[in-house]
C-alpha positions in Angstrom: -1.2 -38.0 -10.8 -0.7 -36.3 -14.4 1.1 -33.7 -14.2 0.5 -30.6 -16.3 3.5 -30.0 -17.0 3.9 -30.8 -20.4 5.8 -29.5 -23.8 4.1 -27.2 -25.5 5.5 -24.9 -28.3 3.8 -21.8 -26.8 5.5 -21.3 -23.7 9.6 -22.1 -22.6 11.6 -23.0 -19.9 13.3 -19.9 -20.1 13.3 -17.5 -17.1 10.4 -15.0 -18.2 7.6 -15.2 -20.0 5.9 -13.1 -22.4 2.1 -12.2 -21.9 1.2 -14.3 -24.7 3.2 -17.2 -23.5 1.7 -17.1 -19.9 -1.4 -17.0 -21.8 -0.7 -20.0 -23.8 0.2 -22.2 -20.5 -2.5 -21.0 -18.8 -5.2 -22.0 -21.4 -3.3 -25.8 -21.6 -3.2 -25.5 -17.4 -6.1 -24.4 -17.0 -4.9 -23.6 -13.2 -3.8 -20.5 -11.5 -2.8 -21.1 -7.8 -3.0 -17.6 -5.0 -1.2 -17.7 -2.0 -2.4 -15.3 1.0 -1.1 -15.7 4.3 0.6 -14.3 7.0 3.6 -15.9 7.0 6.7 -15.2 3.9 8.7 -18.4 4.1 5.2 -20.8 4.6 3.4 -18.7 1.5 6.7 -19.6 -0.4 6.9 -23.4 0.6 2.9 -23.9 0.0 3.9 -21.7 -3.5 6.7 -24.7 -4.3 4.3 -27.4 -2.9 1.3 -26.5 -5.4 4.7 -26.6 -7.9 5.8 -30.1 -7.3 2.2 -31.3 -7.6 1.4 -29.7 -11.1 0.6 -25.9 -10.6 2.6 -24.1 -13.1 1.5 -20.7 -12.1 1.6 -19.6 -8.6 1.1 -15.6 -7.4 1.9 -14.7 -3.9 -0.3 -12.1 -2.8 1.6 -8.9 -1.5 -1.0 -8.6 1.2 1.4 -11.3 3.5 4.1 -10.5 5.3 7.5 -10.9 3.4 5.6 -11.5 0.2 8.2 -10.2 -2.2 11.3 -12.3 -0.4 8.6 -15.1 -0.6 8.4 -14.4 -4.3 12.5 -14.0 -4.8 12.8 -18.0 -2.9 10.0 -19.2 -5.2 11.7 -17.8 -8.4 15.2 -18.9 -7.5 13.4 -22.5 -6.4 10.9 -23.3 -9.0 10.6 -26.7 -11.4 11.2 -25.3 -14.7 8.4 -24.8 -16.5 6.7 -22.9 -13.5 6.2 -19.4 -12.8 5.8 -17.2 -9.7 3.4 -14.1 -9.7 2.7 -11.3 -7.2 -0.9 -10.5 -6.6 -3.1 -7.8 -5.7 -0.2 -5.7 -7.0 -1.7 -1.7 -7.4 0.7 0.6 -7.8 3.0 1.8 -10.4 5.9 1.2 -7.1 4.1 -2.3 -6.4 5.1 -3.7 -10.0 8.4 -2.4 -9.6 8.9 -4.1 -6.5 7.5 -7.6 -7.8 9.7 -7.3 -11.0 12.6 -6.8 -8.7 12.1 -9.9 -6.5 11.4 -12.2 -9.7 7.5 -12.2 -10.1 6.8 -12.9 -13.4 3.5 -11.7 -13.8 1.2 -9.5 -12.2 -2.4 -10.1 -10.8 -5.1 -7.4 -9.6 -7.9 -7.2 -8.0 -9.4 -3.8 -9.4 -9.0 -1.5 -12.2 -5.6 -0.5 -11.2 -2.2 1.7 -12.2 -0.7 -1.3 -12.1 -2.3 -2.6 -15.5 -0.8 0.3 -17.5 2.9 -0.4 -15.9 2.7 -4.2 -16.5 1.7 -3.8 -20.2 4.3 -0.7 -20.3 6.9 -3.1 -18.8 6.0 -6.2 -21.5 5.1 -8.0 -17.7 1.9 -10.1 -18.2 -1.0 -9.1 -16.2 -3.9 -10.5 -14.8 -6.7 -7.9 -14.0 -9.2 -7.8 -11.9 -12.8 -6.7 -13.0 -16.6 -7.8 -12.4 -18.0 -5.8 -15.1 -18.5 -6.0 -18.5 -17.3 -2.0 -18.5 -14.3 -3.2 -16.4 -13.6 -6.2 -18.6 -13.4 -4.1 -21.8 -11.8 -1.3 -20.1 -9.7 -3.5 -18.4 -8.3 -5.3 -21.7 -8.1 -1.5 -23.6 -5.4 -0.8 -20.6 -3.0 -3.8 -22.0 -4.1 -6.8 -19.2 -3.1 -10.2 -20.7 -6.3 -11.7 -19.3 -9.0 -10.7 -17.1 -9.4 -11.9 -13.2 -13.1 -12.8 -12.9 -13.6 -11.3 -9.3 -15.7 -12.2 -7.1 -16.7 -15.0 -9.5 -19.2 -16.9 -6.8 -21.4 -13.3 -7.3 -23.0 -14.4 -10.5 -21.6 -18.0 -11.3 -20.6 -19.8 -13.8 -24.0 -18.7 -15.9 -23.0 -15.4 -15.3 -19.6 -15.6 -17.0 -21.6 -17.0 -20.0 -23.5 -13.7 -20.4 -20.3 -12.1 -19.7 -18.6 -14.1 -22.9 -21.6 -13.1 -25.6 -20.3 -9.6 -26.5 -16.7 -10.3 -25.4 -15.5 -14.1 -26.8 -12.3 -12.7 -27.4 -11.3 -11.8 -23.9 -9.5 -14.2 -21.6 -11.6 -14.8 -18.3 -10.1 -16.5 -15.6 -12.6 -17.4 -12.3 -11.3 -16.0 -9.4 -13.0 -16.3 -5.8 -15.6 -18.8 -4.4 -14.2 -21.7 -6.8 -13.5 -25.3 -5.1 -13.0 -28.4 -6.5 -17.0 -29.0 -7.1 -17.7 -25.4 -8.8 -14.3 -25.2 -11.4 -15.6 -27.6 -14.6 -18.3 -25.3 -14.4 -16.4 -22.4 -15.3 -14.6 -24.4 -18.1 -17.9 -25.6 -19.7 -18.8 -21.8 -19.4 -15.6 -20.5 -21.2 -13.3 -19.5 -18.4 -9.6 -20.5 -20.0 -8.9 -21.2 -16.1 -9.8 -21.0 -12.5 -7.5 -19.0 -9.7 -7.6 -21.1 -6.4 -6.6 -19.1 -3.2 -8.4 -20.8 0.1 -10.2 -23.7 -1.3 -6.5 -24.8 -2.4 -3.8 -23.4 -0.1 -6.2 -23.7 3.2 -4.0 -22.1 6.1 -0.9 -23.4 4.4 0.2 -19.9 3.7 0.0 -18.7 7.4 2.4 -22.1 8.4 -0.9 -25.0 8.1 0.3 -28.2 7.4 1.4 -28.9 3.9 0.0 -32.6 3.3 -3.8 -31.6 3.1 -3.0 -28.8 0.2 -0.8 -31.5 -1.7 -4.2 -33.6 -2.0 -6.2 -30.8 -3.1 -3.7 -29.7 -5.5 -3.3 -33.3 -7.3 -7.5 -33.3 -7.5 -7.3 -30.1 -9.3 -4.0 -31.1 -11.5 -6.6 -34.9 -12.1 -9.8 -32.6 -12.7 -8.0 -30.6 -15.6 -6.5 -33.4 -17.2 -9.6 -35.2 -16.6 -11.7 -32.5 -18.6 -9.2 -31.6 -20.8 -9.6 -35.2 -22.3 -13.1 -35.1 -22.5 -12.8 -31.8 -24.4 -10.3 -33.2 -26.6 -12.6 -36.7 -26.5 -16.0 -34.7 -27.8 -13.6 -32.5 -30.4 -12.6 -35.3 -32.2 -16.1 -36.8 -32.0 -17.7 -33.7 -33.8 -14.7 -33.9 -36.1 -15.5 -37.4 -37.1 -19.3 -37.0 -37.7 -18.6 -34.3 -40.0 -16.1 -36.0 -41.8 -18.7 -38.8 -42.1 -21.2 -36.7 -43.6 
């Protein structure tokens, strides 16, 4: 396996991270790993799992059980390098909560208060929005990046159409994206994927670990895989002109 985790001059091993330093690491990861469950301590050990295979960004949804003690073990247990999140954080009380226990970021799934109190706070945020009304309004309320969510409604051709009057903004897929779909979202400009089922499985709720290691190192081997070839073609291009 090649593990992500490399040195870059964008982003530290030091205990938070600023929005444009999770932004940074994202873009080189190219990986954002979401753990729902039903079960605190097993969302925590798949969180650390997904860590020791690669995954340098982890968020722990605050829909299971325990989430935010979850989120405290994850923090005080990580690699360095890595980084634990809360998601579908909301409220104004709900990033509050997930700065307390350690989460250093925040992820949405809507158009939420939460956006606002992140970018107040200087916590990076990861918003949700479908829209291209969302994904502008979204940025204008200080979110780091935007959560493409649902992705699977419109695809990866949709999040082209999405990027021609907004290449500036930061899309990560979000939702329906498995090992088969995520180079698709690359080629169409997405800076990353999030992977909640199609990586974690029931390993959240207390599944067996082994399984989501194996996914996890395919999706660690498919980034580096395309990053290469992205670097590969870059060069070529930079070649050919230099030739002409």
């Amino acid at each position: 396996m090649v593990n992500n985790m490399t040195d870059s001059p964008d982003i530290s091993d030091s205990p938070d991270v600023t929005p444009e330093g999770l932004l940074a690491g994202i873009r080189e990861s190219r990986l954002v790993g979401i753990v729902r469950g039903t079960d605190g301590p097993a969302a925590a050990q798949a969180a650390l799992a997904a860590m020791a295979e690669g995954f340098r960004f982890v968020e722990i949804a605050l829909t299971t059980p325990g989430a935010l003690e979850a989120i405290r073990e994850v923090r005080a247990a990580a690699p360095a390098g890595c980084y634990v999140g809360g998601g579908t954080v909301l409220t104004v009380q709900d990033v509050d909560n997930v700065a307390e226990a350690g989460g250093q970021f925040m992820v949405t799934p809507s158009l939420a208060a939460s956006i606002q109190e992140s970018a107040r706070q200087g916590i990076p945020v990861l918003a949700g929005a479908l829209t291209p009304s969302e994904a502008y309004e979204a940025m204008n309320r200080g979110a780091t990046a935007i959560k493409l969510f649902p992705a699977s409604i419109g695809g990866p051709g949709y999040l082209n159409a999405l990027r021609d009057p907004f290449p500036g903004i930061p899309f990560i897929a979000v939702g329906g994206v498995g090992l088969d779909e995520a180079a698709g979202y690359w080629e169409a400009g997405a800076i990353a994927v999030g992977l909640g089922g199609p990586l974690f499985g029931d390993a959240g709720s207390g599944g067996d670990l082994a399984p989501m290691r194996g996914r996890a190192r395919a999706f660690v081997d498919l980034a580096d895989s395309f990053a290469r070839r992205t670097a590969a073609a870059t060069e070529a291009v930079t070649a050919a002109a230099g030739v002409r």
